[in-house]
C-alpha positions, 0 to 999 in steps of 0.5 A: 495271644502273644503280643509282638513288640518290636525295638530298632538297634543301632549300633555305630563302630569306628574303623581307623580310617575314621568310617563309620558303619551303621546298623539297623535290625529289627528284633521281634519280642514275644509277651504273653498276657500271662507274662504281663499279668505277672509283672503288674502283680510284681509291681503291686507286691513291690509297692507293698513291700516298700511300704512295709519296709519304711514302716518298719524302718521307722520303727526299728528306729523308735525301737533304738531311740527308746533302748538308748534313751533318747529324749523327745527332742528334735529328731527323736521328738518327730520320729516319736510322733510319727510312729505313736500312732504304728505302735498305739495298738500294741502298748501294754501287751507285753512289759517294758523293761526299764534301765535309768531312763532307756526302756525296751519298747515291745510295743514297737518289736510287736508292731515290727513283727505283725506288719511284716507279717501282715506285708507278707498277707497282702502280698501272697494275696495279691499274688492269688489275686492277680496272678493267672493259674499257669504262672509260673511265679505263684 
């Protein structure tokens, strides 16, 4: 069952006699359920995806702080409390090489790597999930 929504536009002009004309017209605009459906289900992946983006972010940051060997002060000392807990699940499954101070954080790489992906999961799910089968988006 469409739903009709309707929006007025006005449009003013000026001629060089300094009249102003005005138009009024109604435009009829036509929007399915199945329409509807699709933006809510966009609107949910878009959420999920920015917060996969700011996770991720976060720890490519922490990534880079430890390549360059940044010592846990300030900034660097937030940013390594802030993300210990994204990366906690992935220490010591793969070595971390290490050169004067600066070390490759592969905790950090694999939890980059496995939220995207788990980002990529919850979102197709909610795609299956709320998207109508005559969609034409999935």
């Amino acid at each position: 069952m469409p739903i009709e929504i309707e929006k007025e536009v006005t449009t003013k002009s000026s001629s060089p006699s300094a009249n102003q004309v005005s138009q009024t017209s109604t435009v009829g605009q036509t929007s399915t359920i199945t329409e509807q459906q699709d933006a809510q289900s966009d609107r949910g992946n878009a959420w999920i995806w920015y917060l996969v983006g700011i996770v991720d972010l976060l720890l490519v940051l922490r990534l880079l702080f430890h390549l360059f060997g940044a010592r846990a002060v300030g900034f660097a000392n937030l940013l390594y409390g802030v993300t210990n807990w994204l990366a906690a699940p992935f220490k010591g499954i793969f070595p971390n090489p290490q050169v004067e101070g600066a070390y490759f954080d592969s905790a950090s790489l694999t939890a980059i790597v496995v939220y995207a992906l788990l980002g990529w999961v919850v979102s197709r799910l909610i795609d299956l999930a709320t998207r109508p089968a005559n969609s034409k988006k999935i």
